[in-house]
Residue frames as qw, qx, qy, qz and C-alpha x, y, z in Angstrom:
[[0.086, 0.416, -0.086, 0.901, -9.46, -4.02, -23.40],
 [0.221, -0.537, -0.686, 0.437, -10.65, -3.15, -19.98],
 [0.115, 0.481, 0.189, 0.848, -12.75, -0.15, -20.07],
 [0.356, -0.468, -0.767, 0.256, -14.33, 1.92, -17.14],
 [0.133, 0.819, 0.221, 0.512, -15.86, 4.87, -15.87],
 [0.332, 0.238, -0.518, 0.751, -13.62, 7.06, -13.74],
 [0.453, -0.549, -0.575, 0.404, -14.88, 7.12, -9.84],
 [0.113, -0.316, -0.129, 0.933, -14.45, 11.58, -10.13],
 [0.289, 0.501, 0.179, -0.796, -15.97, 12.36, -13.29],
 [0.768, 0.380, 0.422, -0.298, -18.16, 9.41, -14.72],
 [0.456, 0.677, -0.344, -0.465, -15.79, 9.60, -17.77],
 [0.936, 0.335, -0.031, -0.105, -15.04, 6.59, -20.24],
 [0.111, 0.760, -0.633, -0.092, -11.43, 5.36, -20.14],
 [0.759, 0.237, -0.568, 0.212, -8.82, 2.34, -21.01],
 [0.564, -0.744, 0.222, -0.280, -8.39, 0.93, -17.55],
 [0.569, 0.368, -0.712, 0.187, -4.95, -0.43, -16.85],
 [0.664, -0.439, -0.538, 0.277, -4.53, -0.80, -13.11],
 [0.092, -0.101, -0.497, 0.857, -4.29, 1.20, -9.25],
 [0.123, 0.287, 0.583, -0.750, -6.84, 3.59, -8.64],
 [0.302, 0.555, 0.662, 0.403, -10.05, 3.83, -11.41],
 [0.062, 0.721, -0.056, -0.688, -9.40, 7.38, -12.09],
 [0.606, 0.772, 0.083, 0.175, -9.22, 8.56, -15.76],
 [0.591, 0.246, -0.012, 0.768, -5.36, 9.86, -16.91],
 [0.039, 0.597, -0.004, 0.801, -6.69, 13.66, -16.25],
 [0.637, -0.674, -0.057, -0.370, -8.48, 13.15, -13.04],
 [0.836, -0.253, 0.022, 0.487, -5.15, 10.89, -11.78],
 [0.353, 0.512, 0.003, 0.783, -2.80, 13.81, -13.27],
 [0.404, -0.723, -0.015, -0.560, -5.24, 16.53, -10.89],
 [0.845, -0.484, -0.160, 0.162, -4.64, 13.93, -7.49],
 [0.791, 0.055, -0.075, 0.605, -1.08, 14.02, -8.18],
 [0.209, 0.578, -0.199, 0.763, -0.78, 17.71, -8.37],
 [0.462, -0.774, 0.124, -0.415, -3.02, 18.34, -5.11],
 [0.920, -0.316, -0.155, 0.172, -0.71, 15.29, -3.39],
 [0.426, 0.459, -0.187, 0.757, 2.44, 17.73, -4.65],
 [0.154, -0.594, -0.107, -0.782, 0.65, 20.52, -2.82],
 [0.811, -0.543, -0.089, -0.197, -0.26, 18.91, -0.11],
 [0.921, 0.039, -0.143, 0.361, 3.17, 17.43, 0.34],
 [0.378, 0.427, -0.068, 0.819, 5.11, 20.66, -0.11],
 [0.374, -0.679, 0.034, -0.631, 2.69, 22.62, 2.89],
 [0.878, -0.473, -0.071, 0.018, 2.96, 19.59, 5.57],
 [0.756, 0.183, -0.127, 0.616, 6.91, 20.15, 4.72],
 [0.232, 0.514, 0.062, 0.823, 6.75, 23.93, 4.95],
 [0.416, -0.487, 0.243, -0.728, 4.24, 23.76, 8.11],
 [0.402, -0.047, -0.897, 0.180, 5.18, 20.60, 10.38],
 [0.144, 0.081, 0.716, -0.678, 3.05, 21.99, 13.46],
 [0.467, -0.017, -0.205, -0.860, -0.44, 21.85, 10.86],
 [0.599, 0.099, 0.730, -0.315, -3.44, 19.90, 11.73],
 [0.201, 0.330, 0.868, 0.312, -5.10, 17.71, 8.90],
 [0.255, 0.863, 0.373, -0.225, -7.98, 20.55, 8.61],
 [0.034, -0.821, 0.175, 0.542, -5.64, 23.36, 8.19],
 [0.027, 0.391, -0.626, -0.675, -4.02, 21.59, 5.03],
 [0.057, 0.495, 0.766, 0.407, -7.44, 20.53, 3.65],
 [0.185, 0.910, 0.324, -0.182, -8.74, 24.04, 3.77],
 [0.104, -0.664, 0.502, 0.545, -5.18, 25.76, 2.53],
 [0.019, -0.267, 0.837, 0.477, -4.54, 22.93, -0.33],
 [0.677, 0.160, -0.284, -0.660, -8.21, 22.37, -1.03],
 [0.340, 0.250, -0.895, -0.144, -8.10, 18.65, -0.31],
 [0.697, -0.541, -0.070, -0.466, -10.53, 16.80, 1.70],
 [0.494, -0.558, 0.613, -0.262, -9.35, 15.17, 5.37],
 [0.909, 0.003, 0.401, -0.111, -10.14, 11.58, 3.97],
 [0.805, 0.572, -0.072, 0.144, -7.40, 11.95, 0.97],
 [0.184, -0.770, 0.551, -0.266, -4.87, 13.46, 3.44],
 [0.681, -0.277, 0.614, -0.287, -5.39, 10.05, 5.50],
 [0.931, 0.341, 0.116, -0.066, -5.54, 7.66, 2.37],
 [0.558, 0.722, -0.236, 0.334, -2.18, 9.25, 1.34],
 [0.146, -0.737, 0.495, -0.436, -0.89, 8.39, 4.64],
 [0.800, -0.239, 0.544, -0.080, -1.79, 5.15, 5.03],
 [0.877, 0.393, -0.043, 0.274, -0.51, 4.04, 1.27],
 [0.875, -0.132, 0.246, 0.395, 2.55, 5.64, 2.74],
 [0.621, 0.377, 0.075, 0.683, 3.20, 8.16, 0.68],
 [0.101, -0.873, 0.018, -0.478, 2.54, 11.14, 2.55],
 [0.598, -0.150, -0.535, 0.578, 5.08, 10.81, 6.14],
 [0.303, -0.875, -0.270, -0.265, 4.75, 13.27, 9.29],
 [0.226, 0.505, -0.641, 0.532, 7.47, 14.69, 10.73],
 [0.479, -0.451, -0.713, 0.242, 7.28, 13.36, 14.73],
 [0.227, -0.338, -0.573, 0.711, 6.43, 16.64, 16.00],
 [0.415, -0.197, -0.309, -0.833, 3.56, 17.31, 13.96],
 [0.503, -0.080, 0.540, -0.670, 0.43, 16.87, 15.69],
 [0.844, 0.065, -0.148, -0.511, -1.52, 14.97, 12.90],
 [0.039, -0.329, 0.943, -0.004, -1.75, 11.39, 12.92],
 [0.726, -0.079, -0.350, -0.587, -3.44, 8.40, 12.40],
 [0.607, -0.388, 0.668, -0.188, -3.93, 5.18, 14.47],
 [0.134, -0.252, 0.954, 0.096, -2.77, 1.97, 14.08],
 [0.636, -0.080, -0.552, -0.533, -5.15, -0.63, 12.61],
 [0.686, -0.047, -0.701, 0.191, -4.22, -3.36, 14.94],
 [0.494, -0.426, -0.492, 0.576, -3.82, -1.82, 18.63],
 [0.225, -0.845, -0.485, 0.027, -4.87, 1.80, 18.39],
 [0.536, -0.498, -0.033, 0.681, -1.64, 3.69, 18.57],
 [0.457, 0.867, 0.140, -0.144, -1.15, 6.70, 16.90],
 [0.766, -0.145, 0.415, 0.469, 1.24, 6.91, 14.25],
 [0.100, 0.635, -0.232, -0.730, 2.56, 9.26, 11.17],
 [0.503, 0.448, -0.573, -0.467, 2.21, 6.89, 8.05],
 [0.326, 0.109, -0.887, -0.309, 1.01, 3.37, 6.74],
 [0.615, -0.260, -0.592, -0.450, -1.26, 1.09, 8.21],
 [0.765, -0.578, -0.267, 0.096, 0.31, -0.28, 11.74],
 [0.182, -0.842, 0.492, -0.126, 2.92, 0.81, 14.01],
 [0.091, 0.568, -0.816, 0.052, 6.71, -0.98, 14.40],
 [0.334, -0.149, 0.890, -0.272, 5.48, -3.40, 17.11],
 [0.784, 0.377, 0.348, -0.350, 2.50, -4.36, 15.31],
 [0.669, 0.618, -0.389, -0.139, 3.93, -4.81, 12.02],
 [0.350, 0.461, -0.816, 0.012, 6.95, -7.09, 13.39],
 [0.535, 0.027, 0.774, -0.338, 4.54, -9.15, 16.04],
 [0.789, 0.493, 0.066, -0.362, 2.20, -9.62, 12.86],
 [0.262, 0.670, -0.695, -0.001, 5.91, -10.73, 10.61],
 [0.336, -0.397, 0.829, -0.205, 6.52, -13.12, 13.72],
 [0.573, 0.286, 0.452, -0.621, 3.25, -14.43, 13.51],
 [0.634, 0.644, -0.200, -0.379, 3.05, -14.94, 9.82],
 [0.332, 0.513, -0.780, 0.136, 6.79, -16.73, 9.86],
 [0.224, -0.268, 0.908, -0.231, 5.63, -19.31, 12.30],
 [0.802, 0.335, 0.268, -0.415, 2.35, -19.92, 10.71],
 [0.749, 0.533, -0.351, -0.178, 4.18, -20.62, 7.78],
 [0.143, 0.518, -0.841, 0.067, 6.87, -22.79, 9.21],
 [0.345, -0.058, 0.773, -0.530, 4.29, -24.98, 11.03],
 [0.749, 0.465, 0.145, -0.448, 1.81, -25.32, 7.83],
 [0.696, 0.605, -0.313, -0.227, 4.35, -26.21, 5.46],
 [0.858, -0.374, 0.347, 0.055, 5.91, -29.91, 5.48],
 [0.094, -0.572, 0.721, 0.380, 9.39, -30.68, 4.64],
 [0.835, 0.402, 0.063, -0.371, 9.70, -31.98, 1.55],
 [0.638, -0.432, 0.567, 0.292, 11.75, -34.86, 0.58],
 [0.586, 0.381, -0.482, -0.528, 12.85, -35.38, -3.32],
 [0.966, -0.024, 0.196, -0.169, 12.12, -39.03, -4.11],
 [0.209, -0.427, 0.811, 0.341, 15.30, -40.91, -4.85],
 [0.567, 0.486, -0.572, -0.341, 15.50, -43.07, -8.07],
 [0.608, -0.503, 0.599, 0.136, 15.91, -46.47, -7.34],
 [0.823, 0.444, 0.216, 0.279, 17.40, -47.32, -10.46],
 [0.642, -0.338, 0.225, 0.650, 20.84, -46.40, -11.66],
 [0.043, -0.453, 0.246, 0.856, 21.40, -42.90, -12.78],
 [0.428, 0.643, 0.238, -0.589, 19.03, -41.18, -15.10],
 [0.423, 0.127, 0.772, 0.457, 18.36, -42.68, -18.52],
 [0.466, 0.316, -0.060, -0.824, 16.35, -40.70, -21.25],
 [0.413, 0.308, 0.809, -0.283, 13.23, -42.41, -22.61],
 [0.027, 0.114, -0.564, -0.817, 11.89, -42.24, -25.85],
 [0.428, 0.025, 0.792, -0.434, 8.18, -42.30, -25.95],
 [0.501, 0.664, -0.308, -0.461, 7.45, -42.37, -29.65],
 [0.245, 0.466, -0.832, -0.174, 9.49, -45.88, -30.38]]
C-alpha cells in the first residue's frame, strides 16, 4: 500500500497514481476544470486572468491544463502559451506542429541508426529436435 499526503490539504490517502491529490481534493480540480472549460467555450475572446478571476482558478492551473492538453483554445482567442522548443505561441500541449514532427523525424532516425539489424542464427543441424535434459 502506497500511502501519501495530498499536495492541497496535507491529508492522508491510498495513493494509486497521476497527480498526489486526495479523491476529494481531485473531485474539487475536476469541477473547477468543468468550469473553467464551460467559460473559455462560452467566452472565446477571454484572457487567462479574466477566467481565473470569474472561475476562481489560478493562471498556473489554466496553463497546466493546457499543456496536458486537456483544456484547447479556439484560434481566435487571445490566450496562449508558447512552445517549449522554439518559442511559438500556441493553444494546447507542449510544442507546436513543426516542432513536434521535426522532434518525430529526429527521434525515427536516431532510432534507425542506433539499432543493428538483427540476424536469427541458423541451425546448422537438421531441423529441430527436442532434448530431454533429465535422462
Amino acid at each position: 500500500m502506497n500511502v501519501k499526503n495530498c499536495r492541497k490539504c496535507k491529508r492522508i490517502f491510498n495513493y494509486v497514481m497521476g497527480p498526489v491529490l486526495c479523491p476529494r481534493c481531485r473531485e474539487e480540480e475536476e469541477e473547477k476544470f468543468q468550469s473553467v472549460k464551460k467559460y473559455v467555450i462560452e467566452h472565446p475572446g477571454s484572457t487567462i486572468n479574466e477566467v481565473s478571476e470569474i472561475c476562481e482558478v489560478s493562471t498556473n492551473q489554466i496553463r497546466q491544463w493546457l499543456r496536458e492538453e486537456r483544456l484547447t483554445l479556439s484560434d481566435e482567442s487571445p490566450i496562449g502559451i508558447n512552445c517549449e522548443h522554439c518559442g511559438r505561441m500556441i493553444k494546447s500541449g507542449r510544442f507546436c506542429g513543426e516542432c513536434k514532427t521535426s522532434m518525430t523525424n529526429m527521434l525515427q532516425s536516431a532510432m534507425r541508426t542506433a539499432a543493428p539489424t538483427v540476424q536469427p542464427k541458423k541451425d546448422s543441424r537438421d531441423g529441430a529436435k527436442m532434448r530431454f535434459l533429465d535422462k
